[in-house]
Every structure is written in C-alpha cells, then in structure tokens.
C-alpha atoms as a printed R data frame, in Angstrom:
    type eleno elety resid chain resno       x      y       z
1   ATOM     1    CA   UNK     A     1   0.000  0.000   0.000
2   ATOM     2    CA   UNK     A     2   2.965  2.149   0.602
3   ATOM     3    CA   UNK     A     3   3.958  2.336  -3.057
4   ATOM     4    CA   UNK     A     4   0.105  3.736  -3.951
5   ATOM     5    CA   UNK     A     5   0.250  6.289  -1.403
6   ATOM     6    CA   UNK     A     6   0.880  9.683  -4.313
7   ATOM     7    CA   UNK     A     7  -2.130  7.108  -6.276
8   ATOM     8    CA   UNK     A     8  -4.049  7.775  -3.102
9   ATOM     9    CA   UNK     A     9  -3.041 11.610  -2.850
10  ATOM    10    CA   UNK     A    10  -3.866 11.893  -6.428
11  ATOM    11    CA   UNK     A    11  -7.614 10.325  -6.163
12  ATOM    12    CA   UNK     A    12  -7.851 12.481  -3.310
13  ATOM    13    CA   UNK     A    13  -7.674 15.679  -4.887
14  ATOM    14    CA   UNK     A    14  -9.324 14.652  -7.489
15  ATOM    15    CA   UNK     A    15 -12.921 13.562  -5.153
16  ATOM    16    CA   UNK     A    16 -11.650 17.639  -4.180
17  ATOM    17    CA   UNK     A    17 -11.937 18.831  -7.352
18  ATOM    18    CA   UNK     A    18 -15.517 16.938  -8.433
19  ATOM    19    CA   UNK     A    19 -16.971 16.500  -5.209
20  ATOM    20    CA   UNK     A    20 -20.533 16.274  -6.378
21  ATOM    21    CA   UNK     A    21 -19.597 13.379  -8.559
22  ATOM    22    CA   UNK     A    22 -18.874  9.550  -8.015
23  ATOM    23    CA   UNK     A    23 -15.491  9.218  -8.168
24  ATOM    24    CA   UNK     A    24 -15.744  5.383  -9.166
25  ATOM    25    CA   UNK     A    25 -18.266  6.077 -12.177
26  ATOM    26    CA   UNK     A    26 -16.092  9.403 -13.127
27  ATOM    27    CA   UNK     A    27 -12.720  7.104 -12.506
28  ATOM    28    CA   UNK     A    28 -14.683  4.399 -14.739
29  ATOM    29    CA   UNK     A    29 -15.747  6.738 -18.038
30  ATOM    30    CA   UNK     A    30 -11.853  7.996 -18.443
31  ATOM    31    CA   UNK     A    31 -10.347  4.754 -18.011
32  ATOM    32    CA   UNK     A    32 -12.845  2.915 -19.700
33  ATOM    33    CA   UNK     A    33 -12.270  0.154 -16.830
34  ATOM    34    CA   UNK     A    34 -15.132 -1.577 -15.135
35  ATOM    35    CA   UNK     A    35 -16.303 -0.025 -11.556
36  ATOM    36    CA   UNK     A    36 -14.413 -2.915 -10.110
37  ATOM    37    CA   UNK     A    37 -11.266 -2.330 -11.820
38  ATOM    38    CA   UNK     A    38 -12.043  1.209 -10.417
39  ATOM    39    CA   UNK     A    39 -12.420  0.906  -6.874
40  ATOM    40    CA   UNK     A    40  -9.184 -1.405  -6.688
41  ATOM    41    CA   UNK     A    41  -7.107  2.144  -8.316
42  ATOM    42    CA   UNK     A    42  -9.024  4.335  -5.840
43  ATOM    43    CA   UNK     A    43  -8.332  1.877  -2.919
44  ATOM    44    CA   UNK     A    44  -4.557  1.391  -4.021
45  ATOM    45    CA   UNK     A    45  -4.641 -2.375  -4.524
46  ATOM    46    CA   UNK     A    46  -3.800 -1.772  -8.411
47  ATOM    47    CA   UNK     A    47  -1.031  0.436  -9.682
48  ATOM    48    CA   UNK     A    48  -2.446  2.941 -11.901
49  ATOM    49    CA   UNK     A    49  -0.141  2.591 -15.319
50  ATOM    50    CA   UNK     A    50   1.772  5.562 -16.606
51  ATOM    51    CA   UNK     A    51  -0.625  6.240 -19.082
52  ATOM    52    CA   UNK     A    52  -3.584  6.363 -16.722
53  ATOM    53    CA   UNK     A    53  -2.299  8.501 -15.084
54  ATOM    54    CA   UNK     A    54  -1.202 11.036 -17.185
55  ATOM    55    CA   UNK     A    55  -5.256 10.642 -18.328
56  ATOM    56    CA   UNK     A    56  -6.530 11.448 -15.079
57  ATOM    57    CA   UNK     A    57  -4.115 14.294 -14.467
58  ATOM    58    CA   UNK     A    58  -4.627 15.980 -18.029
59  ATOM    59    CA   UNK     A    59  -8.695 15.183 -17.597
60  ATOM    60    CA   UNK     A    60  -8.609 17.008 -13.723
61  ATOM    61    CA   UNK     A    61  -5.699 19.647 -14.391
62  ATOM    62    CA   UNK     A    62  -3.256 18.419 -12.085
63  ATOM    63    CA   UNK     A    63   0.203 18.687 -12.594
64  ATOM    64    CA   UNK     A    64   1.797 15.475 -12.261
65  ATOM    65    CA   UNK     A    65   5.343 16.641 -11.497
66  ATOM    66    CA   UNK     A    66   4.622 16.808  -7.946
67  ATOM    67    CA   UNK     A    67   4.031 13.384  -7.938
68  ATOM    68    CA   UNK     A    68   6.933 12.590 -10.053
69  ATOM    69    CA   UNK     A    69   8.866 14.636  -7.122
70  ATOM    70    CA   UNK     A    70  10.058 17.144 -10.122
71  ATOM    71    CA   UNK     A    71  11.312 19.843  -7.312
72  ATOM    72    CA   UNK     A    72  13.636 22.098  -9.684
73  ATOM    73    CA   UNK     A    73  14.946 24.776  -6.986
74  ATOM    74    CA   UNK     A    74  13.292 28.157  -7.066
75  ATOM    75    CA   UNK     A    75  11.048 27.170 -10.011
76  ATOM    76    CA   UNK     A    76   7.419 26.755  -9.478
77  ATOM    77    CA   UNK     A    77   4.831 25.678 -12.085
78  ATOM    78    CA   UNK     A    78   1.833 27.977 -12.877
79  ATOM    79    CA   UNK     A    79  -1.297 27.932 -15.004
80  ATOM    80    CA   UNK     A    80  -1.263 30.411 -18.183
81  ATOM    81    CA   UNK     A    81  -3.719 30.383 -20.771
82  ATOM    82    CA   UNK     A    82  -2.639 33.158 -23.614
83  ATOM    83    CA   UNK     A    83  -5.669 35.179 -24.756
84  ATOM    84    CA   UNK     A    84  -6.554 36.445 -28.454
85  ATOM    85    CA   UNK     A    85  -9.826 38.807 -28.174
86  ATOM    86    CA   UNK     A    86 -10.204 38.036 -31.948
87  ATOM    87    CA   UNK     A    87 -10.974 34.287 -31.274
88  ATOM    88    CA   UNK     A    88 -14.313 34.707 -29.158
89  ATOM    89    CA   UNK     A    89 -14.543 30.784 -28.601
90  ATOM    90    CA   UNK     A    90 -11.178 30.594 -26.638
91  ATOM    91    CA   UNK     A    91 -11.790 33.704 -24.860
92  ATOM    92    CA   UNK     A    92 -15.185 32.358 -23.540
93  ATOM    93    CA   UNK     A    93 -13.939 29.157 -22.265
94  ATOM    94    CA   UNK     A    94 -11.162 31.328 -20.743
95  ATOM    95    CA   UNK     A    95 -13.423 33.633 -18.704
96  ATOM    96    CA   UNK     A    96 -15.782 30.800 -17.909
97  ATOM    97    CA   UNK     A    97 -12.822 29.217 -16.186
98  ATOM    98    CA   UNK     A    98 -12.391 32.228 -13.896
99  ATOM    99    CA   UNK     A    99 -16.405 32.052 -13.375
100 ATOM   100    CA   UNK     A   100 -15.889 28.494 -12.548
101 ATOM   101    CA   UNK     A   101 -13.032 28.754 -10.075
102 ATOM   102    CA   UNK     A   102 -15.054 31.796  -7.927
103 ATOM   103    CA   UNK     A   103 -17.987 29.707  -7.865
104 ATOM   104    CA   UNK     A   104 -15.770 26.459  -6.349
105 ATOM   105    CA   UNK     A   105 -14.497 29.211  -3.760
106 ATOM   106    CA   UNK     A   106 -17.871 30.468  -2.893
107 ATOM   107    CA   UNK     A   107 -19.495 27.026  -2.570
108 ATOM   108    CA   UNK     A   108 -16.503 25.264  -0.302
109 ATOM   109    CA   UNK     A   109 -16.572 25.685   3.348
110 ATOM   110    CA   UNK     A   110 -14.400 28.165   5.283
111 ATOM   111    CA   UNK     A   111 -13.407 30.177   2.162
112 ATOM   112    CA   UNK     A   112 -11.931 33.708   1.796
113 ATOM   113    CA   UNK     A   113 -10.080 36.095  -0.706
114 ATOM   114    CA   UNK     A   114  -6.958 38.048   0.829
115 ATOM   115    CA   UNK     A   115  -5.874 40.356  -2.120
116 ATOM   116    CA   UNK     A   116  -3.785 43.776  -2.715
117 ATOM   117    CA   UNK     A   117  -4.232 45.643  -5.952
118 ATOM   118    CA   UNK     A   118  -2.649 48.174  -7.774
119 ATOM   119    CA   UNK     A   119  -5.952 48.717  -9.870
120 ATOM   120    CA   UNK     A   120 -10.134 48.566  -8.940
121 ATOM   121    CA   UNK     A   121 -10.825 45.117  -8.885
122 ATOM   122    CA   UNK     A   122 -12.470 43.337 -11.842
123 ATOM   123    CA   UNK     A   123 -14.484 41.871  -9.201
124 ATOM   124    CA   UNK     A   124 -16.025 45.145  -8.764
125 ATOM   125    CA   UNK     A   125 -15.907 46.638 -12.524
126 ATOM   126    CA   UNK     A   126 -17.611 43.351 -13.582
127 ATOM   127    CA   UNK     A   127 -21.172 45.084 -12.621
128 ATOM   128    CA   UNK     A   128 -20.749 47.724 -14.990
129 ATOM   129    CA   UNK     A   129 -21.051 46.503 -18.570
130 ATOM   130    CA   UNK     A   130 -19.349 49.711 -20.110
131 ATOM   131    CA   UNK     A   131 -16.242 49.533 -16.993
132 ATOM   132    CA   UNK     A   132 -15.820 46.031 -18.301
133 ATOM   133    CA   UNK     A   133 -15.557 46.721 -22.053
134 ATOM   134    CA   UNK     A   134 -13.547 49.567 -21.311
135 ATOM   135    CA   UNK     A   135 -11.027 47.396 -19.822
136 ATOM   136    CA   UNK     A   136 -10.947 44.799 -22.510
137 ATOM   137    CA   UNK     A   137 -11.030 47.632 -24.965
138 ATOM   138    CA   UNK     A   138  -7.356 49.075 -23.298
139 ATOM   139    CA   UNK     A   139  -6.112 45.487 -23.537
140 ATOM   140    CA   UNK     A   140  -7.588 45.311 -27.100
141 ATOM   141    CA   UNK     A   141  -5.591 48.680 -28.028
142 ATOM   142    CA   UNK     A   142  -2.355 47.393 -26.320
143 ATOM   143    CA   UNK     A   143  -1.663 43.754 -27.212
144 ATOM   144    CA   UNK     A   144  -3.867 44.144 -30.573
145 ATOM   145    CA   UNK     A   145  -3.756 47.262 -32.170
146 ATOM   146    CA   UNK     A   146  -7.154 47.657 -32.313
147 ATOM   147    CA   UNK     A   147  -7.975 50.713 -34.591
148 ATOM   148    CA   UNK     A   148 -12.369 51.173 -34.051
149 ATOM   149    CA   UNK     A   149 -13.544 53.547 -31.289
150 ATOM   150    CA   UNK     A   150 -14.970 52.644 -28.078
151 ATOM   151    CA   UNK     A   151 -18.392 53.162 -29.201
152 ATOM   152    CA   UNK     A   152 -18.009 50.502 -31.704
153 ATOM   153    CA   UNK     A   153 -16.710 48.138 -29.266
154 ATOM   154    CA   UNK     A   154 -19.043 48.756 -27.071
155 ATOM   155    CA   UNK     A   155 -21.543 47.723 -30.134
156 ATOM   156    CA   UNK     A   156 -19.386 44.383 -30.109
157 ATOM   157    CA   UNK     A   157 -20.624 43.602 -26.661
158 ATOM   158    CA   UNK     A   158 -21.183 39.210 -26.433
159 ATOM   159    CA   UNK     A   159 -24.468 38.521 -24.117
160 ATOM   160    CA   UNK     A   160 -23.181 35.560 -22.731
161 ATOM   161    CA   UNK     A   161 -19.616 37.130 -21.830
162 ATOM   162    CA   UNK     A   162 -21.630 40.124 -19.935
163 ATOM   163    CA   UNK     A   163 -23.798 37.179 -18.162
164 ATOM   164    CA   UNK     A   164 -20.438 35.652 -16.675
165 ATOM   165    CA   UNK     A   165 -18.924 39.007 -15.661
166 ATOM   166    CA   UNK     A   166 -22.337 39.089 -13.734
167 ATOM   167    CA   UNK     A   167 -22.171 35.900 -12.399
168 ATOM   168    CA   UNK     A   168 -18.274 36.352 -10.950
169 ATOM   169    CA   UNK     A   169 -19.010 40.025  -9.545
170 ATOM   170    CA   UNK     A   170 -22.177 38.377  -7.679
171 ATOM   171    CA   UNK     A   171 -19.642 35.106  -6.445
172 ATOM   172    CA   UNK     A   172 -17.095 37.373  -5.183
173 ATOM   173    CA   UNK     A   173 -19.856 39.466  -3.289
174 ATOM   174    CA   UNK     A   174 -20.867 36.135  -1.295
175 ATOM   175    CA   UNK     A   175 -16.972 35.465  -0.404
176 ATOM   176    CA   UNK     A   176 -15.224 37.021   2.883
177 ATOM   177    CA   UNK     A   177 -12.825 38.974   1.904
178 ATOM   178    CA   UNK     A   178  -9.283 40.958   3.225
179 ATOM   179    CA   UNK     A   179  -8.271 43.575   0.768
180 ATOM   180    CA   UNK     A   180  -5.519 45.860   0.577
181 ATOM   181    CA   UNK     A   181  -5.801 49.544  -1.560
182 ATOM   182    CA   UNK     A   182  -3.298 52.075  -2.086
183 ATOM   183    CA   UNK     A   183  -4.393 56.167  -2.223
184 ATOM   184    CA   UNK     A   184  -3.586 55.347  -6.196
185 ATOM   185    CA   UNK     A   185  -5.903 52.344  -6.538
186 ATOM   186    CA   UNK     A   186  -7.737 54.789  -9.433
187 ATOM   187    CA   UNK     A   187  -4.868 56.362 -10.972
188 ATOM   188    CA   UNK     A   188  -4.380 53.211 -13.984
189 ATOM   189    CA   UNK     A   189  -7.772 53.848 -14.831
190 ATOM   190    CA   UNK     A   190  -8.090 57.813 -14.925
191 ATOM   191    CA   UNK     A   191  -4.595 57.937 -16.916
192 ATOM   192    CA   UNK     A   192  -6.160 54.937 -19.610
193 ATOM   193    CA   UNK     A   193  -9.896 57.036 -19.732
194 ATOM   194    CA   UNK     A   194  -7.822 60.549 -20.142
195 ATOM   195    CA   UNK     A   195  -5.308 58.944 -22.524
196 ATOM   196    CA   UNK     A   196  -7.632 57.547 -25.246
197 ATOM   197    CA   UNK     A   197  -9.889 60.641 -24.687
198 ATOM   198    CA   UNK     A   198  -7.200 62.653 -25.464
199 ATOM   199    CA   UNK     A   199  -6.367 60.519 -28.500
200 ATOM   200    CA   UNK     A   200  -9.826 60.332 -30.255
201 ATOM   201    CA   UNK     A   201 -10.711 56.955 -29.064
202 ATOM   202    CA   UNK     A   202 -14.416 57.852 -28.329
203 ATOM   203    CA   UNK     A   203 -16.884 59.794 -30.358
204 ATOM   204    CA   UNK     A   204 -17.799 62.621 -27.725
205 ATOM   205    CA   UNK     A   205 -17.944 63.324 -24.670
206 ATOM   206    CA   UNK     A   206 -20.879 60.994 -23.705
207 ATOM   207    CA   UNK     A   207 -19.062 57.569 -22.418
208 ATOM   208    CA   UNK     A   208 -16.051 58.717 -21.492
209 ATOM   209    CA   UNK     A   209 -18.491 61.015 -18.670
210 ATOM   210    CA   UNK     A   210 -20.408 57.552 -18.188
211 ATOM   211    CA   UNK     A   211 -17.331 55.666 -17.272
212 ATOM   212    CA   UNK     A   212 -16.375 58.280 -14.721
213 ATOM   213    CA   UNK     A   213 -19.896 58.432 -13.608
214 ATOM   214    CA   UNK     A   214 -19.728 54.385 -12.872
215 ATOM   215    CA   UNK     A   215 -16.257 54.397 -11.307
216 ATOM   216    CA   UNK     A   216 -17.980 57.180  -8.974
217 ATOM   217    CA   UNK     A   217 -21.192 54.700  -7.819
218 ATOM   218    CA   UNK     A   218 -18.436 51.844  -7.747
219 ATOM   219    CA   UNK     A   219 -16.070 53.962  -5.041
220 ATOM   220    CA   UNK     A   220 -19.125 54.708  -3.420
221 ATOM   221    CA   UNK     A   221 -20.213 51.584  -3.310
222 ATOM   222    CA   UNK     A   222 -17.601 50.465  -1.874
223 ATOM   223    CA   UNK     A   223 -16.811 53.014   1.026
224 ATOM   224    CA   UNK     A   224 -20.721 51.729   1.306
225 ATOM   225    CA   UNK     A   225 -18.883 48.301   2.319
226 ATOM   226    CA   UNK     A   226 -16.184 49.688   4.213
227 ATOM   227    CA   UNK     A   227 -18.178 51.842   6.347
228 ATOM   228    CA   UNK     A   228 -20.817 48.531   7.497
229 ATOM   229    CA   UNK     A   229 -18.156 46.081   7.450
230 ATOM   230    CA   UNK     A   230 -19.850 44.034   4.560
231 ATOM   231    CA   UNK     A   231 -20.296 44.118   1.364
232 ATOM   232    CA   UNK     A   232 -23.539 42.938  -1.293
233 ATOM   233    CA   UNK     A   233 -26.663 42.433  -0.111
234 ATOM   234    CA   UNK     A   234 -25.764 39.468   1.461
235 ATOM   235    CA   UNK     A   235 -23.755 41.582   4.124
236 ATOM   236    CA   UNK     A   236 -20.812 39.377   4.060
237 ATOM   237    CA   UNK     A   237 -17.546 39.832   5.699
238 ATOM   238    CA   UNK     A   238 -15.519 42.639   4.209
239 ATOM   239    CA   UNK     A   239 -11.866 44.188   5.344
240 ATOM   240    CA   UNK     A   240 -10.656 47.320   3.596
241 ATOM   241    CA   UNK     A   241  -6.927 48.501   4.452
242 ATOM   242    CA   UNK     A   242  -5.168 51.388   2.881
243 ATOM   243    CA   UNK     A   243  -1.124 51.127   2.193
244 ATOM   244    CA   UNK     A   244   0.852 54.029   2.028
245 ATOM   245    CA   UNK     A   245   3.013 53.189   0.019
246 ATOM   246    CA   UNK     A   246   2.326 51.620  -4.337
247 ATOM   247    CA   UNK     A   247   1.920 48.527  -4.084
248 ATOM   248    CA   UNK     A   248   3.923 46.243  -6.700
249 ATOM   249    CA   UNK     A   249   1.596 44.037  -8.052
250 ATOM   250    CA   UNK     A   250  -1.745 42.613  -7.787
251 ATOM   251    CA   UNK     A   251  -2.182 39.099  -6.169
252 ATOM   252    CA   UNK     A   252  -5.053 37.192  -5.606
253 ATOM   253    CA   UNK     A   253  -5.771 34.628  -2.866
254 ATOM   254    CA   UNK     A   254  -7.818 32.021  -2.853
255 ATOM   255    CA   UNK     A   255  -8.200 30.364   0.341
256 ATOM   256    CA   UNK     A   256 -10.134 27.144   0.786
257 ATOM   257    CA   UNK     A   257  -9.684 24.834   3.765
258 ATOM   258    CA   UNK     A   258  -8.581 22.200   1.521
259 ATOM   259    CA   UNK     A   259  -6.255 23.878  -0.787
260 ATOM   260    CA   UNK     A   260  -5.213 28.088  -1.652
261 ATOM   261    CA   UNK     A   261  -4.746 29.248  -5.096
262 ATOM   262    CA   UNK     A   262  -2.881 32.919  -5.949
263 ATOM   263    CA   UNK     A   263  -3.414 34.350  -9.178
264 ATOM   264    CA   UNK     A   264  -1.099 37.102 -10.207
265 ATOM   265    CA   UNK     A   265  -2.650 39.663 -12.681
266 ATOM   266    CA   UNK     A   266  -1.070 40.292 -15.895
267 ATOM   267    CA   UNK     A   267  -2.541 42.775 -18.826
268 ATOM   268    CA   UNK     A   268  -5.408 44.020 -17.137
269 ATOM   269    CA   UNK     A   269  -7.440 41.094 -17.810
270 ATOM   270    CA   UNK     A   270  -5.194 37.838 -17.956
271 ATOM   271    CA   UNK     A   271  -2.538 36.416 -15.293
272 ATOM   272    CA   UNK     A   272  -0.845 33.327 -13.768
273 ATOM   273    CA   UNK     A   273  -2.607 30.927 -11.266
274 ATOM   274    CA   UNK     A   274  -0.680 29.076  -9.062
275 ATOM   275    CA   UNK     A   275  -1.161 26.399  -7.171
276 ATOM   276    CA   UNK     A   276   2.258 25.890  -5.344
277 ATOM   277    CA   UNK     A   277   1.967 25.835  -1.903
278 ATOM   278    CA   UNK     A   278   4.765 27.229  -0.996
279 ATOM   279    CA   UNK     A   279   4.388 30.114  -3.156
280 ATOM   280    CA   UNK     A   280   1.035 30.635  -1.296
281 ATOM   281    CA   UNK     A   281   2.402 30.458   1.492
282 ATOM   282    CA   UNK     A   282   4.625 32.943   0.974
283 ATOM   283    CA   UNK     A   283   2.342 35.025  -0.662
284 ATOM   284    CA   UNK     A   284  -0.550 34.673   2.203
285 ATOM   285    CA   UNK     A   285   2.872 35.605   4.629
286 ATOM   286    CA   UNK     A   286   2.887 38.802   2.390
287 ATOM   287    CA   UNK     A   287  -0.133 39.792   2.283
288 ATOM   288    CA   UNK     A   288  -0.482 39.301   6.131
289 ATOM   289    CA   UNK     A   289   2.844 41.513   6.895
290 ATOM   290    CA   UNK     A   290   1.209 44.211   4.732
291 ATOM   291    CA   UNK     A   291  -2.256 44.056   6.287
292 ATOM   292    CA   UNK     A   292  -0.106 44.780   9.494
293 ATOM   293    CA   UNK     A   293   1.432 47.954   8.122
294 ATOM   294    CA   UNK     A   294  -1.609 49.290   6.572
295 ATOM   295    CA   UNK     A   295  -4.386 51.330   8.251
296 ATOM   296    CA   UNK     A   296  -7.940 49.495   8.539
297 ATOM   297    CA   UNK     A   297 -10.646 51.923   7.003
298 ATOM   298    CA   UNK     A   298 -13.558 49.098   7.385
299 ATOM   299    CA   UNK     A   299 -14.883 49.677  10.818
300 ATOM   300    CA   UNK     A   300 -12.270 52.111  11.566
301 ATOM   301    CA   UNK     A   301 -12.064 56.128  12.169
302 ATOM   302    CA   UNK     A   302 -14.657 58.143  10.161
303 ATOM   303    CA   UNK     A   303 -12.185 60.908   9.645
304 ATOM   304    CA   UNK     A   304  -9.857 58.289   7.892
305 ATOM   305    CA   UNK     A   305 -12.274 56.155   5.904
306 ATOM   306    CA   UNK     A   306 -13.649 59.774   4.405
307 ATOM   307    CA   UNK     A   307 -10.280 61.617   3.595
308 ATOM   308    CA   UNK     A   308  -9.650 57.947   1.890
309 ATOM   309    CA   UNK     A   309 -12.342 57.775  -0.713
310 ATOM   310    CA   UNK     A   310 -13.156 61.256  -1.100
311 ATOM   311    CA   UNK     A   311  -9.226 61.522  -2.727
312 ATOM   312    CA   UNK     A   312 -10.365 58.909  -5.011
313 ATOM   313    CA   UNK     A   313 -13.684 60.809  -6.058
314 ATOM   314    CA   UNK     A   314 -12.042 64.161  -6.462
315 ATOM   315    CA   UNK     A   315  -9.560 62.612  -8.697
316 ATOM   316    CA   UNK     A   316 -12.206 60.852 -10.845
317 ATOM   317    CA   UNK     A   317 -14.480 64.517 -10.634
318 ATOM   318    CA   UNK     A   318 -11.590 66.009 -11.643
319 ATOM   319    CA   UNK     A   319 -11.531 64.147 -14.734
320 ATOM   320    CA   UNK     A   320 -15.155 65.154 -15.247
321 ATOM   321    CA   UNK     A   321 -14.674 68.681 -15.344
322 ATOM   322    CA   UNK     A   322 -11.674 68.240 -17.615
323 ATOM   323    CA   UNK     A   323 -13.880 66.452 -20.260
324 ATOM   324    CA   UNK     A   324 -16.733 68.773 -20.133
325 ATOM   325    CA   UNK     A   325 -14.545 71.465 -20.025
C-alpha cells in the first residue's frame, strides 16, 4: 500500500476537485475500466499505469510533477492560458474558467479572498457593462492594435460574456474577503480614460463622462462596504486597508480549507494561477505583513475612511470637469 500512497493523494484531490460526482463512475468513463477495476485504483490495490495517469491528471488539471517529485529549486509551475480577443470561442472558455473557479471558492466551506491591488478590482468593474468593455477595450488597443472607437466596441458587446462578468461580480460578493488599496488604486484607470480621450478613441464626450460616472457609484459603493463592514446584499464579511506606500503588483488569494490558489494579474485582464503551496504560502505571509502595516478603514475612524475615498472621487471629478470642459 505504501507504493500507492501519491495514487491515493492523487484520487484524493481529485474527489476535491468533483466533489458532487462519483469518483468510481467518473474514474470508470476515463479509463474505460469496469467499476471494479475502479475501486481497486481508488483503494490502491492496483497500480495505476503511466498512461492512466497522465489521463486522469490531463482530464482534472493536475500537474503530475509533484508526484513525479520534479522539485527544480526556485522554479514553481503555474497555469497560463494566452488570450486572443479576436478568437471569441477561446476567450469564452477562458473567462468561464475564472467564473468556474469563484464559484468552487464560494461554494466550499471556510473560504476567503486576501488580495492587494494596484488597480479597482475586476471583481467590482464586472457590474458595470461599459467599466468592463472599457477594460478589454485598453487590452484590445495594447496587445492588438485595435484601430475602431470605443463606441463601436461597445456595439461588439457578447451577451453571454456580460452574463459571466455578472455571475463572478455576484460570487465574489458572497466570499469574505481581506483587501488591501493604495491612495492610487484609481490612478491606472483615470490615466487609460484621459489617454484615449485625449487621442480620439471615443466619439464625444458621452461615455467617457459615463465611465467616470460608474467608477464614482463603484467607489461609493464600496466606502458603502467599508463603512458597514460588509459588502452585497448578502452583508458578508468585508476588510478594507489602505497602504501608504504603491503597491507592486496585484495578487489574488484564494483560500479554501482544503487547498489556496494565488493568481497574479497580468494585462489588465489575464494572469498566472498558481497552485504551489509554498508560493502561497509565501504570498498569504505577504499579504499578512502588509495588512499589518496598513491602516484598517472598514470599521475604523470616520475621519480616515472619508479623507480615503473622497481623494479617489475628487480625482475621478476632476476628470469630469476636464472632459466637459
């Protein structure tokens, strides 16, 4: 039994990773093995051959160097999936993956997000339809060289897409969660909306006032949450703190009692997940020693919590009266 003990590990997280399914039928289907043949793999009384399990492990998304005790110092393996807006399919199944992974978070016992960001969530720009495109539309302009205006992208808009932005704003509203903002948590987006003002992106002056006008109800939405102590309607557990200082990046941590993913944000709307647990170790470590420096706005002093967002709202009316001006 010794010798089936990663076999064991590996069943184990994969019951994790389906646990409304039966492991033996599931187990069954890929191998195409009899439920017999099944139960003596999941048990450990047969050796699972090479080729199995590289099935299971490419079927469940498990890496199967860990098992193969692949430990290359100070390299770590992460998940990447490279996005093209141009092929809508891919780009889909990409974001229903995120939706996916929020919904796991929200649904297992015990579960949390501890994150710091250099930028407004999408978590929180995922409730406002033109927010969102406006994102995707910087990325598009970037990484693309996208040449219509906004107004046309906005025309471009998939149903479906804005139903799973929806559904992984609403997920991350039911989820406890520790976050960490800077005083310059708005300035990427004010510098991208005044940039591509500035260089004829939009047609007038009628979205690019919208956008502000959303980032507004979204700030004061959230100092909403910061003053109770909760966010959504749900009132669930929410932790604002404030750094002084930029922070470098934005990470993202999932914690689950059974297992804590970090993604790392990359291009405004891609980035790495990983699944290392020492990495997220070190990153929840992080995150914790910076929650310790910073100054607690949920719950905390009036005076503070106010100077804090009304910065960020003079910044983004300041933008205003530059546009209309």
């Amino acid at each position: 039994m010794k010798n089936c003990e990663n076999q064991i590990i590996l069943f184990d997280l994969i019951q994790k990773e389906t646990p409304n399914m039966a492991l033996v039928d599931t187990v069954s289907d890929i191998l195409n093995i009899s439920n017999d043949a099944s139960y003596r793999r999941i048990r450990g009384e047969t050796l699972l051959s090479f080729e199995e399990a590289i099935k299971l492990c490419h079927e469940f998304q498990i890496s199967i160097d860990s098992f193969a005790n692949v430990n290359r110092k100070n390299k770590i393996q992460c998940d990447y999936v490279p996005l093209d807006l141009n092929n809508k399919a891919d780009y889909f199944s990409y974001i229903k993956s995120i939706s996916d992974i929020i919904e796991t978070v929200r649904k297992a016992p015990e579960s949390e997000i501890i994150l710091s960001t250099v930028d407004v969530t999408l978590f929180n720009v995922f409730l406002y339809r033109e927010l969102t495109s406006f994102q995707l539309f910087t990325w598009h302009k970037s990484m693309l060289g996208y040449a219509a205006d906004f107004e046309t992208f906005v025309k471009e808009n998939d149903e479906q897409l804005i139903a799973l932005y929806e559904n992984i704003a609403k997920n991350y509203q039911l989820i406890p969660s520790t976050e960490i903002w800077t005083e310059n948590t708005v300035d990427i987006f004010l510098r991208f909306l005044n940039f591509h003002y500035e260089t004829g992106a939009f047609k007038g002056e009628k979205l690019p006032l919208l956008l502000c006008e959303q980032m507004l109800d979204l700030i004061n939405n959230l100092h909403d949450w910061a003053e109770k102590g909760t966010k959504g309607s749900k009132e669930v557990p929410f932790q604002l703190y404030a750094n002084e200082t930029d922070i470098a990046n934005t990470f993202v941590l999932f914690k689950m009692k059974e297992k804590t993913n970090c993604l790392i944000k990359l291009f405004t709307i891609n980035g790495l997940n990983v699944s290392d647990e020492q990495f997220c170790r070190e990153t929840e470590n992080w995150l914790n020693n910076s929650i310790k420096r910073a100054t607690l706005i949920s719950g905390a002093s009036e005076r503070e919590r106010f100077r804090f967002f009304n910065a960020k709202k003079q910044k983004i009316r300041h933008l205003i009266e530059k546009i209309q001006s």
